[in-house]
N, CA, C and O atoms as CSV, one atom per row, in Angstrom:
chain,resi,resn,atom,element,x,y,z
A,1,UNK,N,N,26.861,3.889,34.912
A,1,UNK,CA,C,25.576,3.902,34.236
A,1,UNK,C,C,25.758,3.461,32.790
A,1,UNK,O,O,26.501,3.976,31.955
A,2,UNK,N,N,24.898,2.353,32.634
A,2,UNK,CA,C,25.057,1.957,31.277
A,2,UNK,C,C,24.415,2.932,30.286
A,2,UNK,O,O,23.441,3.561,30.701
A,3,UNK,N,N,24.954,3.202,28.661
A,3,UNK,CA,C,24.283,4.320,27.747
A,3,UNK,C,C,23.310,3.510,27.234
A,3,UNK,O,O,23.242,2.283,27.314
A,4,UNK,N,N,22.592,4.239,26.724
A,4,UNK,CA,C,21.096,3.594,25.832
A,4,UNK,C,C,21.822,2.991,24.615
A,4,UNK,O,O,22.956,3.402,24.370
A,5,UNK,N,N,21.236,2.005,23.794
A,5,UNK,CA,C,21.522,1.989,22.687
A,5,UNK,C,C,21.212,3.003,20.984
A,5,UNK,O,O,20.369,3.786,20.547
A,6,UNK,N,N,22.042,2.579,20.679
A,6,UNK,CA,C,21.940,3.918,19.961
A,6,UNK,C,C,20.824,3.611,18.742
A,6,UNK,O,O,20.793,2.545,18.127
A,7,UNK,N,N,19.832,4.838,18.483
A,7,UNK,CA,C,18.787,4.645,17.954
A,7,UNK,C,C,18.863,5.120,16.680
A,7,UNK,O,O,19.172,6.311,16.629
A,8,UNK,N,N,18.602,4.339,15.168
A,8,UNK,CA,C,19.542,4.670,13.472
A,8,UNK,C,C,18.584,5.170,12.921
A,8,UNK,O,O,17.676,4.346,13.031
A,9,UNK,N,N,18.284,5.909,12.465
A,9,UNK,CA,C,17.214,6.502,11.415
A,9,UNK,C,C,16.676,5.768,10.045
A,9,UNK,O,O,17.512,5.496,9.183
A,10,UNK,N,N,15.147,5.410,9.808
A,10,UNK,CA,C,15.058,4.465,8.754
A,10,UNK,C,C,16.355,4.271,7.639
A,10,UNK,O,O,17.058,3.297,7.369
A,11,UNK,N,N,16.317,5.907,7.044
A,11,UNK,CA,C,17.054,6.029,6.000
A,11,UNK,C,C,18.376,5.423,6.164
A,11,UNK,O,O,18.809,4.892,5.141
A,12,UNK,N,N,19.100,5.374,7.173
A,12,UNK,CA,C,20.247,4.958,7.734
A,12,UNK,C,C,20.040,3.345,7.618
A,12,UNK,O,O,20.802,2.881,6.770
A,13,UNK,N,N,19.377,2.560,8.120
A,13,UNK,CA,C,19.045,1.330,7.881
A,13,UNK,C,C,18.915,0.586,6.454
A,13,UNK,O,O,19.374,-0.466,6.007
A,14,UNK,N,N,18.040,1.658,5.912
A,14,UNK,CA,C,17.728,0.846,4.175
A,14,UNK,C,C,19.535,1.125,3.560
A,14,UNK,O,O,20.040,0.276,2.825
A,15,UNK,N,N,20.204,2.186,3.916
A,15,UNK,CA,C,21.196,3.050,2.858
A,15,UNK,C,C,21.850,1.451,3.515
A,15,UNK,O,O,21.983,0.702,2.548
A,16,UNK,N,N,22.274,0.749,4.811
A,16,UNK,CA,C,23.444,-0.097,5.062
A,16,UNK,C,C,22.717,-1.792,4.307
A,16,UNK,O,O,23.369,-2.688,3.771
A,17,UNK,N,N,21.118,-1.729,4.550
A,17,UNK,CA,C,20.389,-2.866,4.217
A,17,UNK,C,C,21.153,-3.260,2.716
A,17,UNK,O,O,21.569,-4.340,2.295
A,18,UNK,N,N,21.141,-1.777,2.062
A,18,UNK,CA,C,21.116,-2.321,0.301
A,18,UNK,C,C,22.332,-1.782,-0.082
A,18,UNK,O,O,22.560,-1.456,-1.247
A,19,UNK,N,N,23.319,-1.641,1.040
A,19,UNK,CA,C,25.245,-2.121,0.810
A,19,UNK,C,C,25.052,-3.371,0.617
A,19,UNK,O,O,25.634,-3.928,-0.314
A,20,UNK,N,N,24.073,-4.169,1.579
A,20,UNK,CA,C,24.361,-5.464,2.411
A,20,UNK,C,C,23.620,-6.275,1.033
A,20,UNK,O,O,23.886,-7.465,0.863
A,21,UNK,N,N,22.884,-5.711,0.279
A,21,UNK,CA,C,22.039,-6.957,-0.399
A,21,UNK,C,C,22.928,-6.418,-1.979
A,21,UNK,O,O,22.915,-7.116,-2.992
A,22,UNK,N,N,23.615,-5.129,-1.891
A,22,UNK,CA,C,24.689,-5.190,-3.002
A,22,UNK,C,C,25.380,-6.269,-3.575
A,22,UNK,O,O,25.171,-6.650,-4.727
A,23,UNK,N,N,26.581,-7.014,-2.450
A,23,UNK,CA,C,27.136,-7.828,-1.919
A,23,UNK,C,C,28.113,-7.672,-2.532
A,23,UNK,O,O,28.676,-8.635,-3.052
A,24,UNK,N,N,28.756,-5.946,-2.677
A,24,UNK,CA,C,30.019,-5.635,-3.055
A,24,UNK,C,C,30.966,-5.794,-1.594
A,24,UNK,O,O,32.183,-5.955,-1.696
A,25,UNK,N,N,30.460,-5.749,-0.570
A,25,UNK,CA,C,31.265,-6.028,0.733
A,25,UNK,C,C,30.691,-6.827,1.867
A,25,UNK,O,O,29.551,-6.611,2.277
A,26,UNK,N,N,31.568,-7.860,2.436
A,26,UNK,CA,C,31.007,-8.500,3.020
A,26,UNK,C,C,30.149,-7.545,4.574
A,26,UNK,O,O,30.316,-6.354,4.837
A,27,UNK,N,N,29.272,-8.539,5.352
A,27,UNK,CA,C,28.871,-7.847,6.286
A,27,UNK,C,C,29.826,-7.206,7.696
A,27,UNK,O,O,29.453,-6.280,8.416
A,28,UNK,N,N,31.122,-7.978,7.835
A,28,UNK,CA,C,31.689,-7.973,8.475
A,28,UNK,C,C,32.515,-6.549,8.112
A,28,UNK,O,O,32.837,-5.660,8.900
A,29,UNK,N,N,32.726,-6.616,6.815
A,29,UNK,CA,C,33.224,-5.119,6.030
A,29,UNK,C,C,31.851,-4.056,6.619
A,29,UNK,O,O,32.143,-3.046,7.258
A,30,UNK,N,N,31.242,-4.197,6.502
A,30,UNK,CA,C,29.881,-2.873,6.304
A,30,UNK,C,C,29.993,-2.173,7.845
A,30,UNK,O,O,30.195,-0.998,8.155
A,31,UNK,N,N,29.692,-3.866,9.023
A,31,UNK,CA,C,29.757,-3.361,9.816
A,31,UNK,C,C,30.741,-2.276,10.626
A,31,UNK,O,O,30.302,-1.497,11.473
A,32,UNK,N,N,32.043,-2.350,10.253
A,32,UNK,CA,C,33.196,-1.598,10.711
A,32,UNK,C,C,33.193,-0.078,9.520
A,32,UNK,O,O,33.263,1.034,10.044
A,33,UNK,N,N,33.150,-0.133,8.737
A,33,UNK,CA,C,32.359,1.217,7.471
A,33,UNK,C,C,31.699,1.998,8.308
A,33,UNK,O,O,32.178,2.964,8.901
A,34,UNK,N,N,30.260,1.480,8.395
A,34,UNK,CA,C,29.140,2.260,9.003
A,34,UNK,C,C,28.850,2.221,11.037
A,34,UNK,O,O,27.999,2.714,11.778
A,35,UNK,N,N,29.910,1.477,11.219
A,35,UNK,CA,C,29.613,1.242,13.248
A,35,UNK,C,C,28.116,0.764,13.777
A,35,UNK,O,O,27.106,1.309,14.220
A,36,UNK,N,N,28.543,-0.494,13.487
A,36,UNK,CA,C,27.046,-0.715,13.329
A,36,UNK,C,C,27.447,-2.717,13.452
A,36,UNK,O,O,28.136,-3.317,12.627
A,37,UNK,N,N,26.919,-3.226,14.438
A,37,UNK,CA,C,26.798,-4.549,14.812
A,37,UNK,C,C,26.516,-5.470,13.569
A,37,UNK,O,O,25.606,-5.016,12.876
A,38,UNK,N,N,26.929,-6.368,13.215
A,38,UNK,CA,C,26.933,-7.216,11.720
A,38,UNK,C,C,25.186,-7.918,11.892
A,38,UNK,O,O,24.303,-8.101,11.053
A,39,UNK,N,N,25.246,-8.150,13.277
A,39,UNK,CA,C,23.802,-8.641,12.987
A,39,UNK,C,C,22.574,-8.021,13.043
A,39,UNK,O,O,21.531,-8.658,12.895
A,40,UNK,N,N,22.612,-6.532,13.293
A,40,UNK,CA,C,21.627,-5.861,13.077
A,40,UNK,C,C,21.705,-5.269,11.596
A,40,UNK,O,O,20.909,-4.416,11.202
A,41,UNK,N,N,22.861,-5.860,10.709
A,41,UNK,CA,C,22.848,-5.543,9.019
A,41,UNK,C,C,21.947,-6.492,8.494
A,41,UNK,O,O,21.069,-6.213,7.677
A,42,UNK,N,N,22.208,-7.861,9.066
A,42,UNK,CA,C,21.179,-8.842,8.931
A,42,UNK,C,C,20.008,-8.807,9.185
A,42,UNK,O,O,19.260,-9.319,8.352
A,43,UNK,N,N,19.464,-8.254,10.298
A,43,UNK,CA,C,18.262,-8.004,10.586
A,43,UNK,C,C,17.803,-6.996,9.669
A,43,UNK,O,O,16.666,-7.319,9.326
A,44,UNK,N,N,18.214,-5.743,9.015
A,44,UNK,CA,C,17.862,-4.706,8.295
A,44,UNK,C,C,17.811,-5.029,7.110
A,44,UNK,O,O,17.043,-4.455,6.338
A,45,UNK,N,N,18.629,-6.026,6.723
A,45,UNK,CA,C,18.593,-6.194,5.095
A,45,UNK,C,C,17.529,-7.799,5.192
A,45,UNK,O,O,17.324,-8.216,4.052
A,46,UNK,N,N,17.141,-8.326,5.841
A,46,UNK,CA,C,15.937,-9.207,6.306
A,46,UNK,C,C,14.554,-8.492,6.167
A,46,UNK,O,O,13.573,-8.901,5.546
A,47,UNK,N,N,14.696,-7.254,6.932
A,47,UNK,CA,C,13.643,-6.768,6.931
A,47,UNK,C,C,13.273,-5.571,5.607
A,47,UNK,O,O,12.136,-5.156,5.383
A,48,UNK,N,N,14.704,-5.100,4.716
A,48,UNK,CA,C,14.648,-4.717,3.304
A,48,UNK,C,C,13.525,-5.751,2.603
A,48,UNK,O,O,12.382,-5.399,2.311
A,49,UNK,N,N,14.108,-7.178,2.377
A,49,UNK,CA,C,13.331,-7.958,1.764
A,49,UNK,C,C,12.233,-8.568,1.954
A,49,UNK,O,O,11.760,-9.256,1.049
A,50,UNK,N,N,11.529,-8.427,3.315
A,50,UNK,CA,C,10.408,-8.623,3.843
A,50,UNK,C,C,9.154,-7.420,3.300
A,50,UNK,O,O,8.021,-7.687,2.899
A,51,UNK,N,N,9.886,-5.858,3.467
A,51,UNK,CA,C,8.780,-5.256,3.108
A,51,UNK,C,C,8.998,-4.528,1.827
A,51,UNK,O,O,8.453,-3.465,1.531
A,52,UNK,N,N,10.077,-5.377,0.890
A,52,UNK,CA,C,9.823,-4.920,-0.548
A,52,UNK,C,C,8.900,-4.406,-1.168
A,52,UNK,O,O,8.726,-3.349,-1.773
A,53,UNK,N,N,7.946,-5.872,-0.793
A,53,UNK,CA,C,6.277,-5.659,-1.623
A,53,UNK,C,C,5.780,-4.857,-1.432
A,53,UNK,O,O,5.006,-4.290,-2.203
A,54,UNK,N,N,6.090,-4.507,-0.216
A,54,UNK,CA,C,5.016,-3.064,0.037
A,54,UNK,C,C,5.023,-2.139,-0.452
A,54,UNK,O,O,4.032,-1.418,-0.563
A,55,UNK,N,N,6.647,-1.776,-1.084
A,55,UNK,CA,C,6.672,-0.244,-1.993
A,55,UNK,C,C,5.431,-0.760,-3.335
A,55,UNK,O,O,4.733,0.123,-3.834
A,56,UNK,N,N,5.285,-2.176,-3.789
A,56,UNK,CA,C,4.432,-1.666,-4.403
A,56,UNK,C,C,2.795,-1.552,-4.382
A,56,UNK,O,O,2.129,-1.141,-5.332
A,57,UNK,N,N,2.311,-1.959,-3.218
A,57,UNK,CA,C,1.109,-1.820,-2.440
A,57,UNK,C,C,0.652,-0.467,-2.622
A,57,UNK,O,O,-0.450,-0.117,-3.045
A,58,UNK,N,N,1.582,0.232,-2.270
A,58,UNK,CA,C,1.463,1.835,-1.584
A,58,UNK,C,C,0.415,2.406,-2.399
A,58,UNK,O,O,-0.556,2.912,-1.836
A,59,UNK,N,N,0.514,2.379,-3.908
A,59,UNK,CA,C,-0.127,3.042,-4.561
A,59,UNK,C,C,-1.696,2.696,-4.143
A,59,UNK,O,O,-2.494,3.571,-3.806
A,60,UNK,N,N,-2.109,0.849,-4.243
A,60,UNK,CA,C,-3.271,1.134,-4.231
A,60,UNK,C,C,-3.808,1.402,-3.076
A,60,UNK,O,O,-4.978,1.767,-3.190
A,61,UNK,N,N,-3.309,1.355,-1.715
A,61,UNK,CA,C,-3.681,2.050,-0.309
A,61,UNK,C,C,-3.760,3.618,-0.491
A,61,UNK,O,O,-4.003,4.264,0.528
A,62,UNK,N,N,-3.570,4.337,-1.747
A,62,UNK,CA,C,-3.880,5.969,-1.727
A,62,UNK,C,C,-5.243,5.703,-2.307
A,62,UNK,O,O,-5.886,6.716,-2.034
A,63,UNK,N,N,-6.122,4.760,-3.051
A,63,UNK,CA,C,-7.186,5.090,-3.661
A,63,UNK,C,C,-8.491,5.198,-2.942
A,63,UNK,O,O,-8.811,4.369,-2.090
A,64,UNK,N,N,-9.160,6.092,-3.235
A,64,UNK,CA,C,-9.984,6.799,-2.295
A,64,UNK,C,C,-11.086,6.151,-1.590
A,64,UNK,O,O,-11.993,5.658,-2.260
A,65,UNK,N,N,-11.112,6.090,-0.235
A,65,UNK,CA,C,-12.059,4.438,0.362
A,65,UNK,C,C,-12.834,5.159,-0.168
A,65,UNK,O,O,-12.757,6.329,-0.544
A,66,UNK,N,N,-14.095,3.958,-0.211
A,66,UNK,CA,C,-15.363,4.104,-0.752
A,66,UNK,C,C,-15.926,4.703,0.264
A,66,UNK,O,O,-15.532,4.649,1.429
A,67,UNK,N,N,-17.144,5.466,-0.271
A,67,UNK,CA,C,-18.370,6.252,0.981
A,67,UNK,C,C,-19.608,5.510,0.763
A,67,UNK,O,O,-20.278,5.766,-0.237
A,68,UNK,N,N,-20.114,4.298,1.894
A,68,UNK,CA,C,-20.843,3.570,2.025
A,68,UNK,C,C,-22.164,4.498,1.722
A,68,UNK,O,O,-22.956,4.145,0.849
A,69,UNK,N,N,-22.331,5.485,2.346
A,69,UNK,CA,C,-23.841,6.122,2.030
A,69,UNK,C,C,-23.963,7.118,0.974
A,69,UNK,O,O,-24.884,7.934,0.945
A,70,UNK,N,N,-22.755,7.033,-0.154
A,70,UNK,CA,C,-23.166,7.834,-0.921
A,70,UNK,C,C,-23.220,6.389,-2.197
A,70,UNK,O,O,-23.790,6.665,-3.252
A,71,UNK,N,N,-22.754,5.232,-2.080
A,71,UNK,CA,C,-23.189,4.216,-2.340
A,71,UNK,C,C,-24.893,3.795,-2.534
A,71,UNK,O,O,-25.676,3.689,-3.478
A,72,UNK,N,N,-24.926,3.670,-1.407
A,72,UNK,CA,C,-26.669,3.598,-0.835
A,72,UNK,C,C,-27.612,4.231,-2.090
A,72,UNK,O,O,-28.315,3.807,-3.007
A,73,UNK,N,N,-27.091,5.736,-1.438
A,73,UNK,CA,C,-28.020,6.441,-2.674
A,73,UNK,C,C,-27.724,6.335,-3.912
A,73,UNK,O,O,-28.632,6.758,-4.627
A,74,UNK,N,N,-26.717,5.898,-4.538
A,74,UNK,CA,C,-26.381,5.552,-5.753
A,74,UNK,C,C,-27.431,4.411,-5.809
A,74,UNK,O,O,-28.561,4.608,-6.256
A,75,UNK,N,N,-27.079,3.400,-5.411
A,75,UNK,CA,C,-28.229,2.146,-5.654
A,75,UNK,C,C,-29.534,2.867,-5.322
A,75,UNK,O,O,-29.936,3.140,-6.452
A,76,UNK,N,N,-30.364,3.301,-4.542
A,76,UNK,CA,C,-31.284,3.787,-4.492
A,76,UNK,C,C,-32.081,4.543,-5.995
A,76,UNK,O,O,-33.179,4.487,-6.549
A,77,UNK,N,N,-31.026,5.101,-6.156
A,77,UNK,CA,C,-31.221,6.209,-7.125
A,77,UNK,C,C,-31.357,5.480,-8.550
A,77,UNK,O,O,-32.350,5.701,-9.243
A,78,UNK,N,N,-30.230,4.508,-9.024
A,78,UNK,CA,C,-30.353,3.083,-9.925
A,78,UNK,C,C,-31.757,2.487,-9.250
A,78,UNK,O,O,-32.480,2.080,-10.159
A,79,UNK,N,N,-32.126,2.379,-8.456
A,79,UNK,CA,C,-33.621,1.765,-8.321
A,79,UNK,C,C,-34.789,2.518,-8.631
A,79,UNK,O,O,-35.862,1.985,-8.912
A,80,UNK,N,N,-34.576,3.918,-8.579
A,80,UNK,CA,C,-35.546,4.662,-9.180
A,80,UNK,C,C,-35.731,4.838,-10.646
A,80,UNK,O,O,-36.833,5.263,-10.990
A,81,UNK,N,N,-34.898,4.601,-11.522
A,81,UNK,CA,C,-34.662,5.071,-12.850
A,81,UNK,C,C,-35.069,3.868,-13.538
A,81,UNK,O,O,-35.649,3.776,-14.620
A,82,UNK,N,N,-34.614,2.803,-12.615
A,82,UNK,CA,C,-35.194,1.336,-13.281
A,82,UNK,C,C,-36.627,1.229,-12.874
A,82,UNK,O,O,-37.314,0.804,-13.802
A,83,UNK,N,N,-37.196,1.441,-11.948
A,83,UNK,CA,C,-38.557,1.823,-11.930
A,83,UNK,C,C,-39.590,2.404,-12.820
A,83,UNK,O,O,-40.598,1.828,-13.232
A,84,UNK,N,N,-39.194,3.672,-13.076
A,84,UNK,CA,C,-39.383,4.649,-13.685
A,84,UNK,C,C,-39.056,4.222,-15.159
A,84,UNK,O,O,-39.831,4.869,-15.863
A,85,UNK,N,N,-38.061,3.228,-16.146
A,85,UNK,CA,C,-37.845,3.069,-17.102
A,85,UNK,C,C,-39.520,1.984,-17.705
A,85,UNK,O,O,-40.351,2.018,-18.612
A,86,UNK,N,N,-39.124,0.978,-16.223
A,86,UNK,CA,C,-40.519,0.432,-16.697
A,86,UNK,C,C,-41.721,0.826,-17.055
A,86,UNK,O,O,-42.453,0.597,-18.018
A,87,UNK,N,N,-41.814,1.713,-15.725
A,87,UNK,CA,C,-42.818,2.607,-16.418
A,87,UNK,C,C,-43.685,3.059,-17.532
A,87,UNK,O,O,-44.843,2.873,-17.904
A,88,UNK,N,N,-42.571,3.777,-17.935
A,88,UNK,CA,C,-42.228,4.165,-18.783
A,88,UNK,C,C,-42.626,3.260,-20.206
A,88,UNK,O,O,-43.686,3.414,-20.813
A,89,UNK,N,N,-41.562,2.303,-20.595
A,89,UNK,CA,C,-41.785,1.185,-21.282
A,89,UNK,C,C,-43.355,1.008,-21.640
A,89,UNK,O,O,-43.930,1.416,-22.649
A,90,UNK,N,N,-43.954,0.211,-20.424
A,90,UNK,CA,C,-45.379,0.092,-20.599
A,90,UNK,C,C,-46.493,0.944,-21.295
A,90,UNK,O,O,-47.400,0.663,-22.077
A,91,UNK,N,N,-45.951,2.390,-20.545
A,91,UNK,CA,C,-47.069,3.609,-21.242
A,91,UNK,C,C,-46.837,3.710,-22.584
A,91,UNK,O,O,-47.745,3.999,-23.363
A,92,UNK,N,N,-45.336,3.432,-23.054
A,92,UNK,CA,C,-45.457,3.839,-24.595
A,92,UNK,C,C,-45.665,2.593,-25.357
A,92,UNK,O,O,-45.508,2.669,-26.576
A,93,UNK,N,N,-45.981,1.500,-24.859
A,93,UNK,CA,C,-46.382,0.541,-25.742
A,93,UNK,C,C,-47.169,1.190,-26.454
A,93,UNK,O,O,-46.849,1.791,-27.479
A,94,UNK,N,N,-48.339,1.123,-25.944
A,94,UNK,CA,C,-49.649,1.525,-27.208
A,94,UNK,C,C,-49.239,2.709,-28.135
A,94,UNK,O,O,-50.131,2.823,-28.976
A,95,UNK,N,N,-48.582,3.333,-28.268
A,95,UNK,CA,C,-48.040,4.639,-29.349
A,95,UNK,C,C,-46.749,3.844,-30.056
A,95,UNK,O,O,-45.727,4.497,-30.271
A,96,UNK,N,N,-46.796,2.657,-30.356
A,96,UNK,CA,C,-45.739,2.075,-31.015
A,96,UNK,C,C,-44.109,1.931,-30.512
A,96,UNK,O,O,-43.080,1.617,-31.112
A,97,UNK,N,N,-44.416,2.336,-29.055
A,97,UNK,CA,C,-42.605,1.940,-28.757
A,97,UNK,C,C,-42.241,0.361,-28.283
A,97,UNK,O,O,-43.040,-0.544,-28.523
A,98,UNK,N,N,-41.237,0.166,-27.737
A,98,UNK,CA,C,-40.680,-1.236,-28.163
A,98,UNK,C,C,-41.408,-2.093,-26.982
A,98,UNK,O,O,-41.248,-3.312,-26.916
């Protein structure tokens, strides 16, 4: 019976990815270090530099989605006040306002 392959934990991946993008040892070194196939160092430190950008994304994916219907009534509510300013406006013409 053949064994499964063996399954590495992120952290385990980035810690050999950024030996590998060090380039204090070659890959052929890392792989025999850590037991670990030279071309899945390649693939990990490929995929280090693929989702770099994303550490700095992260932040703005925490900012708080917008709430479409409390939106709504915001504009709604800006439509009443501008209403109401005109109003307004008009009646105090004659008593000297602007």
């Amino acid at each position: 019976m053949m064994s499964k392959r063996k399954q590495h934990v992120p952290e385990f991946k980035a810690k050999v990815a950024l030996e590998a993008l060090k380039g204090e040892a070659t890959v052929s070194e890392l792989a025999s270090r850590f037991g670990v196939h030279p071309t899945m160092i390649n693939q990990w430190k490929r995929a280090l530099l693929d989702g770099a950008s994303g550490v700095f994304e992260r932040g703005s994916r925490k900012a708080p989605m917008i709430d479409e219907d409390q939106v709504r009534d915001l504009h709604a509510k800006i439509g009443e006040l501008a209403v109401a300013n005109s109003f307004l406006e008009r009646k105090l013409k004659p008593w000297g306002g602007k």
